[in-house]
Structure formats: C-alpha cells, structure tokens
C-alpha positions as CSV (number, residue, x, y, z in Angstrom):
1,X,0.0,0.0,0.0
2,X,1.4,3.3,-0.9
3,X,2.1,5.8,1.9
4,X,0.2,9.0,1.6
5,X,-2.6,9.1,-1.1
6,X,-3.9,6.1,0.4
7,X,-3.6,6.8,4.1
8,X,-5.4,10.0,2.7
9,X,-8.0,7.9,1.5
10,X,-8.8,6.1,4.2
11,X,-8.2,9.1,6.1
12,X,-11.1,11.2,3.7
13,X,-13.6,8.0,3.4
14,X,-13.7,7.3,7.4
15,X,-11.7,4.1,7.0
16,X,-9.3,2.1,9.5
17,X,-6.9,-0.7,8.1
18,X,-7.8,-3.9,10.2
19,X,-4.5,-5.9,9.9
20,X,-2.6,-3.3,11.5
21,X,-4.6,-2.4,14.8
22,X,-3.4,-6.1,16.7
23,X,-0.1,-6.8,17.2
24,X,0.6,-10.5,15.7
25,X,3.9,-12.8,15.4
26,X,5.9,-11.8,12.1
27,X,4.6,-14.9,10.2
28,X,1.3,-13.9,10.6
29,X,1.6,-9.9,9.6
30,X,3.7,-10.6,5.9
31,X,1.5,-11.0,3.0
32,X,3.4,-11.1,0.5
33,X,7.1,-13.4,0.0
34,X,9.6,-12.7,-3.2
35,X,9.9,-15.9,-5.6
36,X,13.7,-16.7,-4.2
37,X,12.2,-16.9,-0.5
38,X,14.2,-14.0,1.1
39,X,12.0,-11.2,1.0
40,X,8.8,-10.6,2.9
41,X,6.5,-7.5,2.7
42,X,2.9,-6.6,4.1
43,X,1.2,-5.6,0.9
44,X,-2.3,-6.4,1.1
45,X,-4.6,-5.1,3.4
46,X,-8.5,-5.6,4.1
47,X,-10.1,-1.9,4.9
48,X,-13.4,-1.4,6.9
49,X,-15.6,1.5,8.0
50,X,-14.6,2.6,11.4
51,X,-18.1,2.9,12.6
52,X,-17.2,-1.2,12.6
53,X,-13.8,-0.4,14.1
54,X,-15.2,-2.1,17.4
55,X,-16.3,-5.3,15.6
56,X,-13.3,-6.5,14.3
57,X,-11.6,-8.7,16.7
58,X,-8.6,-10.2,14.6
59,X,-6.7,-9.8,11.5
60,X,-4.0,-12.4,10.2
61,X,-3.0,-14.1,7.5
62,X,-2.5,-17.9,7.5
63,X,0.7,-18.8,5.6
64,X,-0.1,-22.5,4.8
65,X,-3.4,-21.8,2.9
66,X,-3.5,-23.5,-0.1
67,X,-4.0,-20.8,-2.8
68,X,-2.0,-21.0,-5.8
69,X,-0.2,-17.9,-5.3
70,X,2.7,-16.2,-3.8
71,X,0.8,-14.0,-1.8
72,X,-0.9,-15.5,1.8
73,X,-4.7,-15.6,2.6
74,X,-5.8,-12.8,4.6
75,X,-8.7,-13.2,6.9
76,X,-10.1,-11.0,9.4
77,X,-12.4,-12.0,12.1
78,X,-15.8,-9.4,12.9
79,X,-18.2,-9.8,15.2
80,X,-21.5,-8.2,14.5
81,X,-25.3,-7.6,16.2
82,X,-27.3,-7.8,13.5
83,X,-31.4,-7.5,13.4
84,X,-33.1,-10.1,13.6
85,X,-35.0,-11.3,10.7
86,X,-38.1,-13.3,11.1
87,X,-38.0,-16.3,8.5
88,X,-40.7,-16.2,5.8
89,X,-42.6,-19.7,5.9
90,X,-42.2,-21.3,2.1
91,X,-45.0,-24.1,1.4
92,X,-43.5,-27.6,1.6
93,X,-42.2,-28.6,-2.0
94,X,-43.1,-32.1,-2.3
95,X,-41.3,-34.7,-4.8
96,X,-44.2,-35.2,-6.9
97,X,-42.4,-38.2,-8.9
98,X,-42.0,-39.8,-5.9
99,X,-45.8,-39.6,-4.3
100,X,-45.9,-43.2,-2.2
101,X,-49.0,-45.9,-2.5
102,X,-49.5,-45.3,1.7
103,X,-50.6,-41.2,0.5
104,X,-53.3,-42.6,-1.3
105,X,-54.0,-45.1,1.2
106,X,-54.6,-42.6,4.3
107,X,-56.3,-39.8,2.1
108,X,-58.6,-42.7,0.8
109,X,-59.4,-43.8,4.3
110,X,-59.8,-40.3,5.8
111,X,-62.0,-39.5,3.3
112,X,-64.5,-42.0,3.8
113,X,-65.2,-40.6,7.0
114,X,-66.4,-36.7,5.6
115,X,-70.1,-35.2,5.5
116,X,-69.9,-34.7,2.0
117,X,-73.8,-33.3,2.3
118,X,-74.6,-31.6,5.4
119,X,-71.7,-29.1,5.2
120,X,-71.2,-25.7,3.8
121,X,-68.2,-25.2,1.6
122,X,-65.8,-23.4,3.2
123,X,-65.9,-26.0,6.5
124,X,-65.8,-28.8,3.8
125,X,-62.7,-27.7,1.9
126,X,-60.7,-27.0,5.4
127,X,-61.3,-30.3,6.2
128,X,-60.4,-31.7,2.4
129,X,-56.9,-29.5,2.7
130,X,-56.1,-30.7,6.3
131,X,-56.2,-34.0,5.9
132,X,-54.5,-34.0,2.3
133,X,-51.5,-31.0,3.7
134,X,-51.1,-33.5,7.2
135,X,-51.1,-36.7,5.4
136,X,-48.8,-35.3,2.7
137,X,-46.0,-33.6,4.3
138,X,-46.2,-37.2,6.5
139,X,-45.5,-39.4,3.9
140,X,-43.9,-37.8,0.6
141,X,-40.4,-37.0,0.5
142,X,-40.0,-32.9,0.3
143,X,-38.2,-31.8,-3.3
144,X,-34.1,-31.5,-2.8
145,X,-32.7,-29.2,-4.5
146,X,-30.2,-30.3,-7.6
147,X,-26.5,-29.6,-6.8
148,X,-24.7,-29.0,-9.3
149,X,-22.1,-31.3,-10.3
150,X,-19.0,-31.7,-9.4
151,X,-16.4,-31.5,-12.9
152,X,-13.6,-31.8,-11.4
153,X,-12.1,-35.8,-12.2
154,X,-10.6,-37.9,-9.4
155,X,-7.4,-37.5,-10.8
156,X,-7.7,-33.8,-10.6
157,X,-8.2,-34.2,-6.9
158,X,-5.4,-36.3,-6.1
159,X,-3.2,-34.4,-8.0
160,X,-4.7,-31.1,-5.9
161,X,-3.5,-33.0,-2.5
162,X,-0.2,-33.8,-3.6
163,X,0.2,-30.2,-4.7
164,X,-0.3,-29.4,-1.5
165,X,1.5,-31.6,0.1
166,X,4.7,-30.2,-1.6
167,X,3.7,-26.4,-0.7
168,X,3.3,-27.3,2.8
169,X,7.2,-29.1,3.0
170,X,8.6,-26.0,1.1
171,X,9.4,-28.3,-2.2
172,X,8.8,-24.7,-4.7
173,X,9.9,-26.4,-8.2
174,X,7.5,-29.7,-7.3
175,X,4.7,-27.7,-6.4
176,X,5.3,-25.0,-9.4
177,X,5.2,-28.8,-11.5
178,X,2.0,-29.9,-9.9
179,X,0.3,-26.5,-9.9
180,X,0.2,-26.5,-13.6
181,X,-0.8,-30.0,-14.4
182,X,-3.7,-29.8,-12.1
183,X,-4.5,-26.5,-13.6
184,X,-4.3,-28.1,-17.4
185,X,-6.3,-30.9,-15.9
186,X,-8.8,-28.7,-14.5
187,X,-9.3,-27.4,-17.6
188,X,-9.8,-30.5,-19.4
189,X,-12.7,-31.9,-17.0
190,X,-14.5,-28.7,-17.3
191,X,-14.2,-28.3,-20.8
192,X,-15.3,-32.4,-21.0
193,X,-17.9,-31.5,-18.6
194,X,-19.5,-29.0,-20.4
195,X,-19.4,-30.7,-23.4
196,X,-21.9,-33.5,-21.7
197,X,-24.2,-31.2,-20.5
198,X,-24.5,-29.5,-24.1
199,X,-24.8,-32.8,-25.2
200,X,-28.0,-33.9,-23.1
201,X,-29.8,-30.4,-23.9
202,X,-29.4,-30.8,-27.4
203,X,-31.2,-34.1,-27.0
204,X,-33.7,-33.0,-24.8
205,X,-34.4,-30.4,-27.5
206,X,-34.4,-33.0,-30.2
207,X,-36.8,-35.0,-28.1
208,X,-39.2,-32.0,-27.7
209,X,-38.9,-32.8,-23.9
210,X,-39.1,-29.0,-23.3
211,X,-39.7,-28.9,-19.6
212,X,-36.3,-30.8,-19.4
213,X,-34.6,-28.8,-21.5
214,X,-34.9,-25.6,-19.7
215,X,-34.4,-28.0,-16.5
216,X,-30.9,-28.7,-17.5
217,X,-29.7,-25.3,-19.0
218,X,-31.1,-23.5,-15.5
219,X,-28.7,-26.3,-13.4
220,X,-26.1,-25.4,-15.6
221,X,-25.5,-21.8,-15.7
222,X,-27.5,-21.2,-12.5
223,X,-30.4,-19.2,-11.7
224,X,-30.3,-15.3,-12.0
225,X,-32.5,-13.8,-9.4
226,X,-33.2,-10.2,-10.1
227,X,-33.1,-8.4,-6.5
228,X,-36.1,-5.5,-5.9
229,X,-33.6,-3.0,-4.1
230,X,-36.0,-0.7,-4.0
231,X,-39.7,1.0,-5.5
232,X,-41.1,4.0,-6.1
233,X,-44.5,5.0,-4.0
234,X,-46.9,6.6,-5.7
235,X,-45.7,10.1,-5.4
236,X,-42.4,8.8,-6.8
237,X,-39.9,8.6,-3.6
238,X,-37.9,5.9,-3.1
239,X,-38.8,2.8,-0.7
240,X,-36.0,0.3,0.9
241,X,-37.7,-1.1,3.6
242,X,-39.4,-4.4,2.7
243,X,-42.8,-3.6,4.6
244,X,-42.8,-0.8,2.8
245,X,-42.3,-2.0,-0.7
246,X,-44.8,-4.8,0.4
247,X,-47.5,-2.1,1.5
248,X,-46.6,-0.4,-1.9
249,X,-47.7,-3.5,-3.8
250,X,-50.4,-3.8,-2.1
251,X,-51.8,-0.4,-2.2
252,X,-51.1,-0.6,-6.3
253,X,-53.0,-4.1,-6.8
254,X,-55.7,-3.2,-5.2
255,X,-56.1,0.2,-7.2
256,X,-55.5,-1.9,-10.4
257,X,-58.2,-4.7,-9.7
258,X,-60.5,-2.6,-7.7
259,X,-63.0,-1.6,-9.6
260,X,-67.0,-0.2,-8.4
261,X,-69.1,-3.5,-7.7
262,X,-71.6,-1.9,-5.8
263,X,-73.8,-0.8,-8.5
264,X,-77.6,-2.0,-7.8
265,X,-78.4,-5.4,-9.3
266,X,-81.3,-5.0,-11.4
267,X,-81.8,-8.7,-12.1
268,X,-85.0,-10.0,-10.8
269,X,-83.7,-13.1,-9.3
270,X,-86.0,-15.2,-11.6
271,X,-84.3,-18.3,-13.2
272,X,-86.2,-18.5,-16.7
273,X,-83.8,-21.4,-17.7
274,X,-82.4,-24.1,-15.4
275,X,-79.1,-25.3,-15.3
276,X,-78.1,-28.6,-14.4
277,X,-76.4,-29.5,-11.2
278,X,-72.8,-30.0,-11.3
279,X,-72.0,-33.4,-12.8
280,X,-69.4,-36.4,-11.4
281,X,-68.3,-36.4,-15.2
282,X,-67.6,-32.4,-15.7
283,X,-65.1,-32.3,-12.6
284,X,-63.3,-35.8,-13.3
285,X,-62.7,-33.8,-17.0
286,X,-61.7,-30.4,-15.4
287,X,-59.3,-32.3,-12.8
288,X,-57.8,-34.1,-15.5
289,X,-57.7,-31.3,-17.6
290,X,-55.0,-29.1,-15.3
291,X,-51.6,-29.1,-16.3
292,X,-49.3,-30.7,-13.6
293,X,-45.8,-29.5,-13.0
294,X,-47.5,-25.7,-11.9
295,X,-46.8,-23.8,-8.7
296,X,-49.4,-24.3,-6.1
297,X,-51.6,-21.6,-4.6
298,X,-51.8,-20.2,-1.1
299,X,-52.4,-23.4,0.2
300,X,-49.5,-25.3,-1.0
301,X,-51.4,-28.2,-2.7
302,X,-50.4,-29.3,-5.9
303,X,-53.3,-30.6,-8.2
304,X,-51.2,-34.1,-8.7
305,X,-52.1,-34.8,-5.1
306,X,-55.5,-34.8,-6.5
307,X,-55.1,-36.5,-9.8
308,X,-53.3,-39.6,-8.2
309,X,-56.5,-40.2,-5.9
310,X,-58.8,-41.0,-9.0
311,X,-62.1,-41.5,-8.6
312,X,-62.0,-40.6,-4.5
313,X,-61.0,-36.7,-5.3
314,X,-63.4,-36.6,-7.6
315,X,-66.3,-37.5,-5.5
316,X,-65.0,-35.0,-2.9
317,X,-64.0,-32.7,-5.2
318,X,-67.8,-33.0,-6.2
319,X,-69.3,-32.5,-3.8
320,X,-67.7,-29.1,-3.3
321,X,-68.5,-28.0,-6.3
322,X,-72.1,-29.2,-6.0
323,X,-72.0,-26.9,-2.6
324,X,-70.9,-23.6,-4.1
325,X,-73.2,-24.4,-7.0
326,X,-76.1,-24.4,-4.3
327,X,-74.8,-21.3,-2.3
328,X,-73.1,-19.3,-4.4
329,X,-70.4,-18.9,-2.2
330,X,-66.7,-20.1,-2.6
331,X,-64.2,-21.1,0.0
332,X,-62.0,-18.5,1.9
333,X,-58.5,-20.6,0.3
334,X,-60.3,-20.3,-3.5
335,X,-60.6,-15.9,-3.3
336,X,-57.2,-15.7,-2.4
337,X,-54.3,-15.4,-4.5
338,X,-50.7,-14.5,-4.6
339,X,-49.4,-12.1,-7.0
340,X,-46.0,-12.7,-8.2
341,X,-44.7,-9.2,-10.1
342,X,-42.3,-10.2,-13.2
343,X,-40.5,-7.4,-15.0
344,X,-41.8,-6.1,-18.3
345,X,-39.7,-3.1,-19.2
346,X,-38.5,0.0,-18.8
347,X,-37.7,1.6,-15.1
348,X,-38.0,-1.2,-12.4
349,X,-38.8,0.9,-9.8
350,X,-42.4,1.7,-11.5
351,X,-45.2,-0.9,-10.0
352,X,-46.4,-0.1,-13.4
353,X,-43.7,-1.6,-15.5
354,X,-44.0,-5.5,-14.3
355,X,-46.9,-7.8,-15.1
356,X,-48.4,-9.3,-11.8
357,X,-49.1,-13.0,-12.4
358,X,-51.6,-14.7,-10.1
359,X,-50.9,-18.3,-8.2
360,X,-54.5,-20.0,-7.3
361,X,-55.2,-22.4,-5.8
362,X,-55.2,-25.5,-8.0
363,X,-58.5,-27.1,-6.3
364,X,-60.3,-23.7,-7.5
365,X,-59.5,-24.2,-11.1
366,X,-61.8,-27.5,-10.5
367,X,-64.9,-25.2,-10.5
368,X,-63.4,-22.4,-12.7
369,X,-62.7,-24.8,-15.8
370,X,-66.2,-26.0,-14.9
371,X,-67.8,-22.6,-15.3
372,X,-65.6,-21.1,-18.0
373,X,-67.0,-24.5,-19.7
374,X,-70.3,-23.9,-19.5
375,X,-70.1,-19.9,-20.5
376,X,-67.8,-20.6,-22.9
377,X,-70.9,-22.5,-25.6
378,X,-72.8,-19.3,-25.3
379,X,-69.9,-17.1,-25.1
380,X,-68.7,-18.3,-28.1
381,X,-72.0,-17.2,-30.4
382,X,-71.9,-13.9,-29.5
383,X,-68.1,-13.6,-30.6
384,X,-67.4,-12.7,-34.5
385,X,-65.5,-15.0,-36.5
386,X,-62.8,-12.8,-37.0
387,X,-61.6,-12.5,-33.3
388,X,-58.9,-14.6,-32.5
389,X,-56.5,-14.8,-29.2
390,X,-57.8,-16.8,-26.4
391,X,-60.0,-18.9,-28.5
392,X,-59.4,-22.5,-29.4
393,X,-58.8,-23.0,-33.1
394,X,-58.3,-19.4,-33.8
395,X,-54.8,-18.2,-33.0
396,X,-53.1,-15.2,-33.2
397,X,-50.5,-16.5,-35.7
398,X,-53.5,-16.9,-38.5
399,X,-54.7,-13.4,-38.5
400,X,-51.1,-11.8,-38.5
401,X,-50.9,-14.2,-41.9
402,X,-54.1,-13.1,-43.1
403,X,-52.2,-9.3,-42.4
404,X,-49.2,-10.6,-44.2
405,X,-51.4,-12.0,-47.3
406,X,-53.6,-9.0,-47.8
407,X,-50.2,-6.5,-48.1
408,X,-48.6,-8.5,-50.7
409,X,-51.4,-8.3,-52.7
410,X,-51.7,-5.0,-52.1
411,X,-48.3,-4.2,-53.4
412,X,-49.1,-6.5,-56.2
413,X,-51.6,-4.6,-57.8
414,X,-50.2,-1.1,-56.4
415,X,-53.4,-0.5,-54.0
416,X,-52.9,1.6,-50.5
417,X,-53.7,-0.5,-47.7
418,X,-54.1,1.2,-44.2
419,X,-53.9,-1.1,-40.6
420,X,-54.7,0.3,-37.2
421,X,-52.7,-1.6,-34.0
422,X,-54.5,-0.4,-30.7
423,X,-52.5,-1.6,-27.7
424,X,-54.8,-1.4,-24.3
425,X,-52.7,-1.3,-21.5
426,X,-53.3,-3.9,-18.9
427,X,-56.5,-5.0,-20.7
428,X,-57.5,-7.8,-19.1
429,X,-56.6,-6.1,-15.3
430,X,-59.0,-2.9,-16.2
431,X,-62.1,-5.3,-17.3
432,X,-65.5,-3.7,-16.1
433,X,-67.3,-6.5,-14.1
434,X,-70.2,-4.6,-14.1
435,X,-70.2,-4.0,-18.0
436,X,-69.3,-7.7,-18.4
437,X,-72.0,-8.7,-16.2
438,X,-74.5,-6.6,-17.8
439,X,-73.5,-8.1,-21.5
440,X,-73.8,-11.6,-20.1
441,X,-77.0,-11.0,-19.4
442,X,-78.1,-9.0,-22.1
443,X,-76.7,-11.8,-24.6
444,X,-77.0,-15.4,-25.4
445,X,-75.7,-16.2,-21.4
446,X,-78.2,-17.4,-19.8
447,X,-79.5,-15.8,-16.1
448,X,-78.6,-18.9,-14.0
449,X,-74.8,-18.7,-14.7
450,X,-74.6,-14.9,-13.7
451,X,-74.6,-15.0,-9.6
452,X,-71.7,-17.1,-9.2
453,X,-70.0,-15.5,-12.0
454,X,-70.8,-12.4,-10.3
455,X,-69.5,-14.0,-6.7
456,X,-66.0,-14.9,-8.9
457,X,-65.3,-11.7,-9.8
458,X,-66.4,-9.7,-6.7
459,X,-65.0,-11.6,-3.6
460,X,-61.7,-12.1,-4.8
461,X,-58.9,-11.0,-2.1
462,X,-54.9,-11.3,-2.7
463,X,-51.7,-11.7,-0.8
C-alpha cells in the first residue's frame, strides 16, 4: 500500500486498516514473500468502515493456505449484532415423482369418513386440505434441491492434494510442477464436462422434452434472481424497507383490480332457464384437464395430489363444487391469490412496469374450468369469427398471416392498404365486471350462470 494518497484515503472515506490495529507474530503480519524466499513485505490489506472499528476482533494471515499464489490468505475475524430477521414460511415442496402408495391409502381412508352433504363449503374444503397437507408432508419425500455437479475428475483431486503436500514441505519447483498440471487438468474436466451437458440439452431439445430442457440449462448456468432493491411510491420517492415495498404493492393491486361493484343489481332473481347440477363427469374432465408440473396456490397443494386419488377426489371434489353451486359462495382458500410481479420493461422501480401473475389455488381451477366451460358454448355465439387470441382453433399466428397476405397483394396490384394496432394497456386487469355482467345477461348467457359469476369476480382478495 502506498504511503500518503492512500492513508489520505482512508483518512477522507472514514476508514481504518484492520491488519494493523493487533499486534501479531511476524509470520502472521507478511503477505506477501519474493519468488527466491528472502523477502517478505505486508502488501495487502482488508479496509473497513470505522463505525465497525469495534467489531473487528482479529486480523492475520494464514501462511499455509492453499491458494496458488505467492501471496498468503488474509482473513479477518468481525463480530457483528445484526437484526433479527423473522423467517418467511415457504409451502412444503413435495417430490411429486415420488408420491408413495400409503398417500393414497390414508387420504382414501380419511375421506370416507367426511359429511360430503350436510356441510357448507368453506368447512368442507378445510377439512379436504387438512387431511390431504397432514397426510402429505407425513408421507412424501419434500423436493431436494439439484447440486450441481461436481467437474472436477478424481485424478484432478489427487493431483490437488499432492500439490499441496509439496507447498506445505517448502518443495517450490514440485509444487510450481504440480500447480500447472492440475491447472491443465482442470481445464480438461470442465471443458469435457460442459461438453456432456451440451450434449444432453441438445437431445432434450431434439426430443421435444421442453420442460427438461430448460431444466438442464437453469442447473447449468445457475439461476439469475433479479433483487427489488428498491420502489417508487406513488408520489415517486424511493422505498427500501421491505414492509414498505410490500405495502406499496399492495396499495397498487388493489387500485388496479379494484373496480365499483356496488352498482344496484337490477336482475330479478328469476331463473327462466335451469341449469343442471354440477355433474361427477364435468369435474373428473376439469381435474384431469389441469396441467401438472405448476406452482401451487396459497395453500401449497399441488393438483397431482389430487389427480393420483382417482375417482376418491373426484367424488370430494364434487361435492364441493355441488356446494358452491347451491350457495353461491366459494371457500375463503379459493378468493385468495398470490401475486408474483415479473419485469416487463422499462424503469424497475415503477409498480407499473412489471406484469403481476396470479398463483390460485389448484383445487379452484376445479370449478373455474367448470364454469368457464359452460359460458364458454354461449360465449362463443356472441363472438365474431374474425376474433382470434384466447380462442381454441383461432390463434393469433393466422390473423397476423391473413395481415401478411392482404399486403402482398396490395403491393401486387399497387393498392394503398391502411392497418390500425391499438395496444390497451393492462386489458384484461381494467375489465369492467359490471359491464361484463350486464353483457352476459343481455346476450345469449343465460340468467342462471350470472350470480356465481358475479361472486368470482367480486369476492376475490390477494396476498
């Protein structure tokens, strides 16, 4: 360290150099020794605040560490008070390709003994997601995490403890040897062990095994996690604290999604046209129908725990849905949601720049793909035939062709074409349920449908 601008610098930046405040044997102040072994020199130095001055309790180095270099490691000791941090409870990952025949078993058993009549939903689900949450964090095996692996060879490693081996009996020219044969080595495993992993994503893409692919390539070059330093509030100062941020998010979700859904219902309440109860057959096809491999809402329970049971969640699952069919009114666990903001673009401090997704829960999708089923025959009339997005057999793709189609020809037979693109931002978040409600009714949609669609959209809370 240079005498003078940098003892100014520390001296101007409020700094104290920690390997000279204790008073250490010789051996443990040098940091530095000359390639012929007869010079020593304390060149490297670790720098800290002084308002930590009084947490440093040591500073040495340690002259037979291992690191490949002719300077020593340099380690200081701190003691520090920090805050305690409550830990945030994550939901219990379970290893879903691994569910056990005794899950199904228990569930099987503890289901036979439920009032799947004489119950209103809300108590009826509790029970369901107790006895499936107990029984499953009992007997599956939670999700371990993937570590990476290791690249380095066996002979790498053997090679690594013979190198030092000759460092620690002073052998320079053996160790200078071995230092650059495990270092070629080295080389040579990682390049080899890249190679495999290239190899295995390339065949996961050739296999169209997509979910793998993007498996592998996330194991391999790790996972980046983008870190919410800080937002801006509303009249656009800066928040760091995390209950902050949080009451931030908050305070914007509920000005997005809140909307005026206390307008006067002006329908009579008489059911012209009679729906049909909820049938065994519609929720064994909407349980089936959920894609597996998805996060789990609020209450942490994956729809495979479900699907694996067969027949016996169906016939709970049921008699539910038969419930909130009756009484219009849907468990406390299937209103709630988690919103998960991602990113979109431009300033990352805006709530306004990242698109909030929403976790359910996967039991609610049960009566949701049920309902959206139903609507969806009627729904479907009243749409014209050029609308497409959202709609099965009519994709986005085909209408940007029919786009791409109609300008050729237009430059084929010299004709001005004009096109108007009308973006509306957050669409689907600014949706009127009171317009929607009266247009259902007002259409092909049929009365019957409209109170628990209107109990969907207006009792909805999020987390």
């Amino acid at each position: 360290m240079k005498q003078g601008k940098d003892i100014e610098f520390c001296q101007e930046n409020a700094l104290v150099i920690t390997n000279t405040l204790f008073q250490q044997h010789k051996r443990r102040l040098y940091t530095w020794t000359s390639p012929d072994g007869q010079h020593r020199n304390q060149i490297d130095y670790i720098l800290c605040s002084q308002r930590w001055r009084s947490s440093v309790q040591s500073a040495k180095t340690r002259p037979g560490a291992d690191c490949g270099s002719d300077h020593e490691l340099l380690i200081a000791k701190f003691r520090l008070k920090l805050k305690k941090v409550g830990k945030t409870t994550r939901p219990f990952r379970y290893d879903l390709n691994q569910i056990p025949y005794d899950y199904t078993v228990e569930v099987r058993n503890r289901f036979k003994g439920l009032d799947l009549i004489d119950i209103v939903p809300d108590e009826l689900w509790n029970e369901v997601r107790d006895i499936v949450q107990e029984i499953g964090i009992k007997t599956i095996p939670m999700e371990k995490k993937c570590k990476k692996a290791k690249w380095l060879s066996g002979e790498a490693l053997q090679i690594a403890v013979k190198r030092k081996e000759a460092k620690s009996k002073g052998e320079k020219e053996r160790y200078k040897h071995l230092n650059a044969e495990f270092q070629r080595i080295a080389r040579r495993d990682k390049k080899a062990f890249f190679s495999d992993q290239c190899k295995e994503v390339e065949e996961n893409n050739r296999m169209g095994k997509t979910r793998d692919l993007f498996k592998k390539i996330r194991d391999t070059k790790g996972t980046f996690h983008a870190k919410m330093g800080s937002i801006k509030d509303r009249n656009g100062m800066d928040l760091t604290e995390a209950e902050d941020i949080k009451k931030r998010w908050q305070e914007y979700t509920e000005e997005l999604y809140k909307k005026d859904l206390h307008d006067p219902d002006n329908h009579n309440g008489v059911i012209t046209d009679l729906q049909p109860d909820i049938l065994e057959c519609e929720v064994k096809w909407a349980l089936e129908s959920i894609t597996t491999n998805k996060a789990s809402g609020d209450d942490g329970i994956p729809v495979e725990l479900f699907q694996i049971l067969k027949d016996d969640a169906v016939k709970v699952l049921h008699s539910i849905c038969q419930q909130i069919w009756k009484t219009q009114q849907w468990p406390q666990d299937g209103k709630r949601s988690v919103f998960i903001p991602i990113p979109k673009k431009g300033n990352a401090k805006e709530c306004s720049n990242y698109r909030t997704i929403a976790v359910i829960s996967h039991a609610s999708k049960v009566m949701l793909k049920i309902l959206q089923a139903r609507l969806q025959q009627y729904v479907n009339c009243e749409l014209p035939d050029v609308q497409a997005g959202f709609r099965k057999g009519r994709g986005t793709r085909d209408q940007i062709a029919n786009i791409r189609w109609l300008i050729e020809k237009a430059r084929e037979f010299q004709k001005n074409i004009s096109f108007c693109f009308i973006d509306y931002a957050k669409a689907f978040d600014c949706v009127d349920h009171n317009k929607l409600e009266n247009s259902s009714r007002y259409g092909n949609t049929r009365p019957p449908d409209l109170p628990l669609e209107k109990s969907v959209c207006r009792s909805g809370s999020n987390s």
